[in-house]
LOLUM-425136 format. One record per residue: x, y, z of N, C-alpha, C, O in turn; residue number from 1. Coordinates in nm, 2 decimals, padded with zeros to 4 digits. Example, Ala and Ser with C-alpha at 12.3 -4.5 7.8 and 13.67 -1.06 7.14 Angstrom:
2
n.X | n.Y | n.Z | ca.X | ca.Y | ca.Z | c.X | c.Y | c.Z | o.X | o.Y | o.Z | num
01.32 | -00.57 | 00.78 | 01.23 | -00.45 | 00.78 | 01.32 | -00.33 | 00.78 | 01.42 | -00.33 | 00.85 | 1;
01.28 | -00.22 | 00.71 | 01.37 | -00.11 | 00.71 | 01.29 | 00.00 | 00.79 | 01.34 | 00.11 | 00.80 | 2;
This chain:
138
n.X | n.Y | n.Z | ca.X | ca.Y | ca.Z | c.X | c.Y | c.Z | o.X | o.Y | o.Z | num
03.91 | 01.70 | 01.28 | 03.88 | 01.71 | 01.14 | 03.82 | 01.58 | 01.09 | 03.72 | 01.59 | 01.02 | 1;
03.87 | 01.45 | 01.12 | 03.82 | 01.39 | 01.09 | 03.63 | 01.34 | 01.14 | 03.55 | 01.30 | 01.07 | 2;
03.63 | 01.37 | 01.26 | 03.50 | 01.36 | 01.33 | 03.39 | 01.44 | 01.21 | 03.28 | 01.39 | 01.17 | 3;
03.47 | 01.60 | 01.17 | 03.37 | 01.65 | 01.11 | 03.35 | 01.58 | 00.96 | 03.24 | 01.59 | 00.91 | 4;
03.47 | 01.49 | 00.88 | 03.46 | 01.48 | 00.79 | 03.34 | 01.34 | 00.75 | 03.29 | 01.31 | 00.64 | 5;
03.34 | 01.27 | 00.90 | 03.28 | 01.17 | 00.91 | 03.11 | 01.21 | 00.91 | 03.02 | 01.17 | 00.83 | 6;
03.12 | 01.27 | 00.98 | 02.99 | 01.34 | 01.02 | 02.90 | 01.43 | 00.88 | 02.78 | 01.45 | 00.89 | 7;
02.97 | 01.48 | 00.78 | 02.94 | 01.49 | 00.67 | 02.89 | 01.37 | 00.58 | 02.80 | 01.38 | 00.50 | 8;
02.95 | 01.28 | 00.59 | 03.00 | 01.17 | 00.47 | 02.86 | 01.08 | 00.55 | 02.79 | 01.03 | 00.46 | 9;
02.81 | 01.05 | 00.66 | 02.70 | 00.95 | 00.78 | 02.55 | 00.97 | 00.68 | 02.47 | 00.88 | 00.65 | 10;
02.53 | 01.07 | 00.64 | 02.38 | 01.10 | 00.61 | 02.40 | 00.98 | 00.43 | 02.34 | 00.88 | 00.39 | 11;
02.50 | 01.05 | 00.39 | 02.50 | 00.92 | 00.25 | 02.53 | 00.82 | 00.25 | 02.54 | 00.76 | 00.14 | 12;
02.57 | 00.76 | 00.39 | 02.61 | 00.63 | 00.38 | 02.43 | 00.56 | 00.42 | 02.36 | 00.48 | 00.36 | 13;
02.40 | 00.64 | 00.54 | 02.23 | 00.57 | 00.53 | 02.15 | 00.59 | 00.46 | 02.04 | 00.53 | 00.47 | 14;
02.16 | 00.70 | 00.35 | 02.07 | 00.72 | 00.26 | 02.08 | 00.60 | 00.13 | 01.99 | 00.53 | 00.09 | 15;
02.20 | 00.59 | 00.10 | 02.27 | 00.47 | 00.00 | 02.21 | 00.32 | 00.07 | 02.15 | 00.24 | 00.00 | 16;
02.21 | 00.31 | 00.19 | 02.18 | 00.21 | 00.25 | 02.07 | 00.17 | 00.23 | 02.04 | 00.07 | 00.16 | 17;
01.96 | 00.28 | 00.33 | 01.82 | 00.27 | 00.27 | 01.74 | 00.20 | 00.14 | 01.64 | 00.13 | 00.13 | 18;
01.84 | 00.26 | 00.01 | 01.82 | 00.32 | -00.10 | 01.82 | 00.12 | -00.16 | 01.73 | 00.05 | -00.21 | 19;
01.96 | 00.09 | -00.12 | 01.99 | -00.10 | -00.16 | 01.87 | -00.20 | -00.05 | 01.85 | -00.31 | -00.08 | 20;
01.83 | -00.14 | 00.03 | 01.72 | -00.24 | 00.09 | 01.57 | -00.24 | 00.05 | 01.49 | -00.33 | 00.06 | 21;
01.55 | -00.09 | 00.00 | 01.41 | -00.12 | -00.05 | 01.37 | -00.22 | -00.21 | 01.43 | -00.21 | -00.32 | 22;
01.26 | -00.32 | -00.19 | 01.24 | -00.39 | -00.30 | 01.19 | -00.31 | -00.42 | 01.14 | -00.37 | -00.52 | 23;
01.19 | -00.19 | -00.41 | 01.11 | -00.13 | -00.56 | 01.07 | 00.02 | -00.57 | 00.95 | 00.03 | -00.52 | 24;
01.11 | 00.15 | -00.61 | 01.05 | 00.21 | -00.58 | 00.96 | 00.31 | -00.70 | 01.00 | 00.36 | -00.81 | 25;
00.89 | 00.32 | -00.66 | 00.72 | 00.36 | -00.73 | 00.61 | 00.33 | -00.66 | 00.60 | 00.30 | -00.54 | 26;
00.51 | 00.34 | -00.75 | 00.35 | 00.35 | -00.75 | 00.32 | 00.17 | -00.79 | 00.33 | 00.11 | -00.90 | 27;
00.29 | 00.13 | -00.66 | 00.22 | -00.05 | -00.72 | 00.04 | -00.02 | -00.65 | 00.02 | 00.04 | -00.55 | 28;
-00.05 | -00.05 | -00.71 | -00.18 | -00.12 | -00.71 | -00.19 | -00.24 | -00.63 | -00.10 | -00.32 | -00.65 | 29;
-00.27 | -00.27 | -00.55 | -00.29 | -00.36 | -00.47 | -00.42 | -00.44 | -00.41 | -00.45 | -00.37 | -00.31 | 30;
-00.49 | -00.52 | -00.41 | -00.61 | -00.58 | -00.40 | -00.58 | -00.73 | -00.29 | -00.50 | -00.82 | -00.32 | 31;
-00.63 | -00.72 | -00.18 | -00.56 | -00.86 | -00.09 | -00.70 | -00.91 | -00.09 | -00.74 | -00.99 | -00.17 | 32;
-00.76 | -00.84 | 00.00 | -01.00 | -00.91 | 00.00 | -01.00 | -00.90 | -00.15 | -00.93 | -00.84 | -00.23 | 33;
-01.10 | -00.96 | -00.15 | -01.20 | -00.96 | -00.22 | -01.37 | -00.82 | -00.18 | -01.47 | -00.85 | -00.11 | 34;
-01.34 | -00.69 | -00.26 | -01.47 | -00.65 | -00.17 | -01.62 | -00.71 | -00.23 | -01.64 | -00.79 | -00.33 | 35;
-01.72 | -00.64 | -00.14 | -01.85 | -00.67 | -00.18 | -01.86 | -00.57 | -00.23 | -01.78 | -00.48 | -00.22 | 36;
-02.02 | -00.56 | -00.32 | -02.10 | -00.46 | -00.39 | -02.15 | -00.40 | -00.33 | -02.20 | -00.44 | -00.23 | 37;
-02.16 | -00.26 | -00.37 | -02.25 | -00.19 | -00.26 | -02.20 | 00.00 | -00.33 | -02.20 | 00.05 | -00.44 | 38;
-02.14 | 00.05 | -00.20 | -02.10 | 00.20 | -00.21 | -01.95 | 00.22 | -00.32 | -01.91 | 00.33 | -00.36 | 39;
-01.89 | 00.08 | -00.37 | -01.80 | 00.04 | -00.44 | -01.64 | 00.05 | -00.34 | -01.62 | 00.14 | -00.25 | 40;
-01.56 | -00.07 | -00.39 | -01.45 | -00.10 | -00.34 | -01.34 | -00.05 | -00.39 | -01.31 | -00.05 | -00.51 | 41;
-01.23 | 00.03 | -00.27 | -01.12 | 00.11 | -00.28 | -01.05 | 00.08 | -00.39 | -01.06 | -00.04 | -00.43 | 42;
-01.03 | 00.11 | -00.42 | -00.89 | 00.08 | -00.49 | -00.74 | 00.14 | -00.47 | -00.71 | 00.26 | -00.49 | 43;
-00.63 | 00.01 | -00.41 | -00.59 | 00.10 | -00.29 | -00.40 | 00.05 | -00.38 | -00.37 | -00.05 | -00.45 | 44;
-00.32 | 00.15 | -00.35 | -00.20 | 00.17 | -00.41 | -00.08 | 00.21 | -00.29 | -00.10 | 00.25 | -00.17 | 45;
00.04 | 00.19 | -00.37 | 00.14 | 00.24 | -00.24 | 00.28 | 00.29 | -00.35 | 00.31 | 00.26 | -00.46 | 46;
00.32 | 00.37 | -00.25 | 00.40 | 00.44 | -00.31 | 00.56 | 00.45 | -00.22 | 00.58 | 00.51 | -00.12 | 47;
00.65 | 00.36 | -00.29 | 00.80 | 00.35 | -00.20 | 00.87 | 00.48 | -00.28 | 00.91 | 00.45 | -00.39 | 48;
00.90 | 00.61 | -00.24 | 00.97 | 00.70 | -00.26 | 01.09 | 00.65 | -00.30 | 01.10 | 00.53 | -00.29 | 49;
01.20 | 00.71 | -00.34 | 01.36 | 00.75 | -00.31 | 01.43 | 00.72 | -00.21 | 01.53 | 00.65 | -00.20 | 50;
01.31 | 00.82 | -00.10 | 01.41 | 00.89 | 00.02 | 01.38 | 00.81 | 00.12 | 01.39 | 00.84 | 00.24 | 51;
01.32 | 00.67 | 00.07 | 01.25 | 00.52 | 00.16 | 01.14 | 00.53 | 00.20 | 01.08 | 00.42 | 00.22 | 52;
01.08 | 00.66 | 00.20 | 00.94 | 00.64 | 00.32 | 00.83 | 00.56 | 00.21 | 00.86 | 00.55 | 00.10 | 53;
00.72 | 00.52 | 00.25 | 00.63 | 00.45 | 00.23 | 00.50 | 00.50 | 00.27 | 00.39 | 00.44 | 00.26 | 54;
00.38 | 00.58 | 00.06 | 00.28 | 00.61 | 00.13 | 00.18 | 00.52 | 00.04 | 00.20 | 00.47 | -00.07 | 55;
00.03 | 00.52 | 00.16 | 00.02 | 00.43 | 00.12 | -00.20 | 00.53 | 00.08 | -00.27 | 00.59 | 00.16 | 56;
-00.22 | 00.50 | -00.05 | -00.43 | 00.56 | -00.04 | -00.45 | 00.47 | -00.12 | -00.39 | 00.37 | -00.16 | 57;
-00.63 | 00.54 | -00.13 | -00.66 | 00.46 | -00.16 | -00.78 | 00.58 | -00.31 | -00.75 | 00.69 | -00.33 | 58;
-00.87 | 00.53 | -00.37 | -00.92 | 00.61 | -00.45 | -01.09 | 00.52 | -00.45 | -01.13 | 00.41 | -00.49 | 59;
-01.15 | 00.64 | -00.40 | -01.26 | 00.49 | -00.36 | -01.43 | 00.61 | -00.47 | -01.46 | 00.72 | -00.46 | 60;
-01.47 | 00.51 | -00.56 | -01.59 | 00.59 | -00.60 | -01.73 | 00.50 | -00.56 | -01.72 | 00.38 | -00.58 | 61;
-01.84 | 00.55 | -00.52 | -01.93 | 00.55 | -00.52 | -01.99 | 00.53 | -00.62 | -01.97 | 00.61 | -00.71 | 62;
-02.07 | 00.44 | -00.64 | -02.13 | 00.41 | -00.72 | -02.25 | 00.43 | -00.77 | -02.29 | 00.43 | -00.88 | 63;
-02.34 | 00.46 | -00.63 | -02.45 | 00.54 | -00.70 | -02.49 | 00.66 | -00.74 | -02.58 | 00.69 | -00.82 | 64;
-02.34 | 00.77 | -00.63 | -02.37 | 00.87 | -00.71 | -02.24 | 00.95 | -00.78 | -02.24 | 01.06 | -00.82 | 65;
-02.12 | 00.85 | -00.78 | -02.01 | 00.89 | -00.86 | -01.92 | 00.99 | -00.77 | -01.82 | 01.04 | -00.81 | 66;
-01.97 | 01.00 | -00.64 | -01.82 | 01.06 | -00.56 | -01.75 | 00.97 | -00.60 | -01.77 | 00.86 | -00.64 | 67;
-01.60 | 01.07 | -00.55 | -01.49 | 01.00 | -00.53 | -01.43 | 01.05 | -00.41 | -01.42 | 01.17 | -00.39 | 68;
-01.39 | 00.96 | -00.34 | -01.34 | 00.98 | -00.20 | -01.22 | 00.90 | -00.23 | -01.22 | 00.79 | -00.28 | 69;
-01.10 | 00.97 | -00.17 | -00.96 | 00.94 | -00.18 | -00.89 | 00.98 | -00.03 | -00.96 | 01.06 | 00.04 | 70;
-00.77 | 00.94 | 00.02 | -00.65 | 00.96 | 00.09 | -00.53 | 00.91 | 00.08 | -00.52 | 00.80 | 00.03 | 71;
-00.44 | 00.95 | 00.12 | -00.29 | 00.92 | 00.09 | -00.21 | 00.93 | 00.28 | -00.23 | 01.01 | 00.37 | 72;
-00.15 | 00.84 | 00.27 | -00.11 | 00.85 | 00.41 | 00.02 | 00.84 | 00.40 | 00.05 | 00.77 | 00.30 | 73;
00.16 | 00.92 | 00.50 | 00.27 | 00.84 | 00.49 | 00.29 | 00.73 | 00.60 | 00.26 | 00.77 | 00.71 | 74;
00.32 | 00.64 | 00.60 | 00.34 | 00.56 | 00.68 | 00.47 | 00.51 | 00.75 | 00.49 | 00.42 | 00.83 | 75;
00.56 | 00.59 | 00.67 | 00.69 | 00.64 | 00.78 | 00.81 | 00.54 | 00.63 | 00.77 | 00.49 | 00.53 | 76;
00.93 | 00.52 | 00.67 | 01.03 | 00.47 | 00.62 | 00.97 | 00.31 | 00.60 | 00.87 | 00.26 | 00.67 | 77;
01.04 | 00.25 | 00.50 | 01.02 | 00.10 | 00.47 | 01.11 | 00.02 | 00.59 | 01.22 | 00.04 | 00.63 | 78;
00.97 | -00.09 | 00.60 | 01.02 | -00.18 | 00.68 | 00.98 | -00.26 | 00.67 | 00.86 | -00.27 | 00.67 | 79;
01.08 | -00.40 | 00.66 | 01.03 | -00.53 | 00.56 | 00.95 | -00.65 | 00.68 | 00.89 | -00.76 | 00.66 | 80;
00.97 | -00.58 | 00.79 | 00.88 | -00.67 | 00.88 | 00.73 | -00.65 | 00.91 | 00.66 | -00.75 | 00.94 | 81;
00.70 | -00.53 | 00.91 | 00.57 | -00.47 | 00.92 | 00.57 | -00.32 | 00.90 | 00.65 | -00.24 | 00.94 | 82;
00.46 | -00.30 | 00.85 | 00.40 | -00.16 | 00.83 | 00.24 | -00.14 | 00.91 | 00.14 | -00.21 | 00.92 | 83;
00.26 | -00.04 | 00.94 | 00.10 | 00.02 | 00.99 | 00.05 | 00.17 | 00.90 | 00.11 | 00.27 | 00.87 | 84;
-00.07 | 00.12 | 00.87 | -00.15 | 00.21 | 00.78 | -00.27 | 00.19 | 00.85 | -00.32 | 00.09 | 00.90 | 85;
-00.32 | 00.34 | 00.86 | -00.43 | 00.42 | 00.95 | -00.46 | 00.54 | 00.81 | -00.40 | 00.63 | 00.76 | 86;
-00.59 | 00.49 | 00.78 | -00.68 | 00.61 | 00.71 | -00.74 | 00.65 | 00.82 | -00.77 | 00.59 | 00.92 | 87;
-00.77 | 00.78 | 00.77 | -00.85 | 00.82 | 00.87 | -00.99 | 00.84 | 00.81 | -01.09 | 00.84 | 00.89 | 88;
-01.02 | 00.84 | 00.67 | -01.13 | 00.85 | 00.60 | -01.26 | 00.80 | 00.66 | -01.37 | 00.84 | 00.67 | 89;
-01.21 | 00.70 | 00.69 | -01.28 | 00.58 | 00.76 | -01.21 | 00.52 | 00.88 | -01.21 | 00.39 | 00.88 | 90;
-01.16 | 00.58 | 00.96 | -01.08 | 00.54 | 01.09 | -01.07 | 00.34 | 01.03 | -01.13 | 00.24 | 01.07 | 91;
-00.99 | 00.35 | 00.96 | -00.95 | 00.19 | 00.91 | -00.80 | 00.22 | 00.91 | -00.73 | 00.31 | 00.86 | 92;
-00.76 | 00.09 | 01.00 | -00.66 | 00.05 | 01.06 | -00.61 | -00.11 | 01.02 | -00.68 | -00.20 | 01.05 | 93;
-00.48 | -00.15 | 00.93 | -00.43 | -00.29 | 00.89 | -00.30 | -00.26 | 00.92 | -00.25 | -00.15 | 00.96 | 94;
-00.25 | -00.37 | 00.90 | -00.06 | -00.40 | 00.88 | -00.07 | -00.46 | 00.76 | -00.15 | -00.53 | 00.71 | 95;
00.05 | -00.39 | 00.74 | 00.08 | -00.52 | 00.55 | 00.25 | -00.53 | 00.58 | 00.32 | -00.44 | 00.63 | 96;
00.28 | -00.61 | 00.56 | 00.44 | -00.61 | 00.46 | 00.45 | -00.64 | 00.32 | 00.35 | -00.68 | 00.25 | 97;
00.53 | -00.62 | 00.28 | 00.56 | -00.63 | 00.07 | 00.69 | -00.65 | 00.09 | 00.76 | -00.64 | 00.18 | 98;
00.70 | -00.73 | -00.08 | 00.81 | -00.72 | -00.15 | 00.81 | -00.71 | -00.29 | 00.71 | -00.67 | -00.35 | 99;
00.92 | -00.75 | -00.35 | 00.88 | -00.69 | -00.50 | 00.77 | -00.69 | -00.57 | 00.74 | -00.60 | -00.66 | 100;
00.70 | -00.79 | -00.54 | 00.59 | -00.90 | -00.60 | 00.46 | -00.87 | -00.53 | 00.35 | -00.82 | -00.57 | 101;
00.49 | -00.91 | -00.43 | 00.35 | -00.94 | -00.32 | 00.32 | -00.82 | -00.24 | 00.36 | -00.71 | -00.28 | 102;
00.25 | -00.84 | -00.14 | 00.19 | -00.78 | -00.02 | 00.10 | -00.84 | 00.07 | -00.02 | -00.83 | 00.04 | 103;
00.13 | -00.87 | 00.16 | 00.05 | -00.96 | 00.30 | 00.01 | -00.89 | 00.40 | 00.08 | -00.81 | 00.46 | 104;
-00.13 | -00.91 | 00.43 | -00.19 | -00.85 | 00.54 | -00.17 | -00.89 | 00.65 | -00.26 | -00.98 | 00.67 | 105;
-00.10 | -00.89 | 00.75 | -00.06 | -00.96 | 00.89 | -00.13 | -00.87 | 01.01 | -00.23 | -00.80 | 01.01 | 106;
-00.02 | -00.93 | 01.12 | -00.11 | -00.86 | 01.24 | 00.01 | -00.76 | 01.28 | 00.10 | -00.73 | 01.19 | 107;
00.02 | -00.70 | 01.42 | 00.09 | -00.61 | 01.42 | 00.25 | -00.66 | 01.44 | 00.35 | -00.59 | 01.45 | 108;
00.25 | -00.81 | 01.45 | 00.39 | -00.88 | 01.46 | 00.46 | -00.90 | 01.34 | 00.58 | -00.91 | 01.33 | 109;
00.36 | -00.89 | 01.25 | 00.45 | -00.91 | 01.12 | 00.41 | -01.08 | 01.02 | 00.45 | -01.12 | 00.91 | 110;
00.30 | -01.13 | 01.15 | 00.26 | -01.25 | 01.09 | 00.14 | -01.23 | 01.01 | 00.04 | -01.17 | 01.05 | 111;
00.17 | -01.32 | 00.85 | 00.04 | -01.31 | 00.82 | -00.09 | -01.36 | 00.83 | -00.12 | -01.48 | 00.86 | 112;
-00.16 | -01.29 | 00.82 | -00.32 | -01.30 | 00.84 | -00.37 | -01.42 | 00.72 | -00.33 | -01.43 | 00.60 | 113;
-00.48 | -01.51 | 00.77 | -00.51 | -01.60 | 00.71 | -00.70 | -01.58 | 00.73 | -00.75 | -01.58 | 00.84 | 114;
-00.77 | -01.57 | 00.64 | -00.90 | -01.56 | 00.62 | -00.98 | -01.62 | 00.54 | -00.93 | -01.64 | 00.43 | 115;
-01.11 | -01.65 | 00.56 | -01.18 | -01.73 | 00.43 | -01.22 | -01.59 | 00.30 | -01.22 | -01.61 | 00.18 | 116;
-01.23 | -01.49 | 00.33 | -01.21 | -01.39 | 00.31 | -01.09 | -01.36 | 00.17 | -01.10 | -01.28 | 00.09 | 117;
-01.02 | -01.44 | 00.19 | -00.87 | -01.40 | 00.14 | -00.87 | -01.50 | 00.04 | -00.80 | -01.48 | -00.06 | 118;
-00.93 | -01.59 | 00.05 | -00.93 | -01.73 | -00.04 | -01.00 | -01.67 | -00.22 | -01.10 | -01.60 | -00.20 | 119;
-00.96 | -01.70 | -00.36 | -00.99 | -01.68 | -00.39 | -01.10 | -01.73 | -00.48 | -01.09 | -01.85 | -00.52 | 120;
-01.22 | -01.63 | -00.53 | -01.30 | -01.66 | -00.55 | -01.33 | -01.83 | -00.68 | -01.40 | -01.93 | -00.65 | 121;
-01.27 | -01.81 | -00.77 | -01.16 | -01.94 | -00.87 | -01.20 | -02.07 | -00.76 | -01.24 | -02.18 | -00.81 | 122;
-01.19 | -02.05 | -00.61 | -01.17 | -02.16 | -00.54 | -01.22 | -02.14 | -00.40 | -01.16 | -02.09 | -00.31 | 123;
-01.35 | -02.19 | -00.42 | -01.50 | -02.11 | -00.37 | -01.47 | -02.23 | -00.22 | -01.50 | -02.21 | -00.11 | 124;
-01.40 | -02.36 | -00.27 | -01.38 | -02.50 | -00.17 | -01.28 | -02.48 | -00.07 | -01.28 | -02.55 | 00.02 | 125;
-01.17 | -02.37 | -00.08 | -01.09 | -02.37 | -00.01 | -01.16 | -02.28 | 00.13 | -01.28 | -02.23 | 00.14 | 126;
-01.04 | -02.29 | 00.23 | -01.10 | -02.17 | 00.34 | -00.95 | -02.17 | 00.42 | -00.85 | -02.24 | 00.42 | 127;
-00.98 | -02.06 | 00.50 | -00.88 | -01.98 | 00.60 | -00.72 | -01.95 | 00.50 | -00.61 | -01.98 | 00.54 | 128;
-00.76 | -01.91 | 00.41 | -00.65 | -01.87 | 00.29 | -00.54 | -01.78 | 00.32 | -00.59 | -01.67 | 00.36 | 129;
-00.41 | -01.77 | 00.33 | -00.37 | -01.68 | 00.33 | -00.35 | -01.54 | 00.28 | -00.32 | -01.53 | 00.16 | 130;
-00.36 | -01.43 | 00.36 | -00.41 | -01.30 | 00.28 | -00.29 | -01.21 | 00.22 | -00.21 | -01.13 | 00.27 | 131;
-00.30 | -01.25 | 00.06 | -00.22 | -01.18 | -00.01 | -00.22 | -01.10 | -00.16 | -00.30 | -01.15 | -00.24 | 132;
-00.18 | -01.04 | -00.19 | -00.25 | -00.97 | -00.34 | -00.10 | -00.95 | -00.38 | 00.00 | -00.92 | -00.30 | 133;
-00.10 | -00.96 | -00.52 | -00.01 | -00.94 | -00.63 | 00.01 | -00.75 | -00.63 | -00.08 | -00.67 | -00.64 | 134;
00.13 | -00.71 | -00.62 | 00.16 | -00.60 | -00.67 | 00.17 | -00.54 | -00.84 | 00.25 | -00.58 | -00.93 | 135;
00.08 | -00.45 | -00.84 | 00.06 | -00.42 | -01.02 | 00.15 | -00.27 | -01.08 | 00.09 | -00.16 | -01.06 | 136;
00.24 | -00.27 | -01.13 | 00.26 | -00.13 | -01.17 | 00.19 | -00.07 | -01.23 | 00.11 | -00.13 | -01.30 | 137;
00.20 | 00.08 | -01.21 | 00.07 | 00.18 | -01.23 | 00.15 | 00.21 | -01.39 | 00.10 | 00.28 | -01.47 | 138;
């Protein structure tokens, strides 16, 4: 009896768990590059559920002729060491981690990625910047 009563009670103890480890959950806006001009730059968002998982699109328009091309991916449960996100829109493949605030583009270890790329524009002198963007609520 007890075994079963345990076995009932296990799913809400890791859901409760889950629930105290994630840094935030909603819809955050996100920009780490800087893009160029051209077909126009993603605009890309993520979304921490309830139930933990983590999805992550983007909403991309064209500029010259006003498509809009979008996807949404799940990218499985939150994990504060690394995440992998695969559009397929564009077979584009990154890692990020977040927290309440931020979000860091790393590699698949969890370390972040540093680029001139990443440096921002404000400070045209700097180089090999660390790559990071402010989280915005929607």
């Amino acid at each position: 009896m007890k075994k079963i009563f345990f076995l009932l009670l296990l799913p809400g103890f890791v859901w409760s768990f889950a629930q105290s480890q994630l840094p935030f959950t909603g819809k955050r806006d996100f920009m780490i590059e800087e893009g160029m001009s051209g077909s126009g730059t993603p605009a890309y968002y993520l979304d921490v559920r309830k139930n933990g998982h983590v999805y992550f699109g983007f909403v991309q328009i064209n500029q010259a002729d006003g498509k809009e091309t979008t996807e949404e991916i799940d990218a499985g449960a939150y994990h504060p060491e690394v995440m992998k996100v695969h559009f397929k829109t564009y077979n584009e493949t990154f890692y990020v981690k977040f927290n309440k605030e931020k979000i860091y583009l790393t590699d698949s270890k969890g370390t972040i990625k540093k680029s001139d790329d990443c440096c921002p524009v404000s400070e045209m002198a700097e180089t090999n910047c660390p790559c990071a963007g402010k989280l915005y609520r929607r």
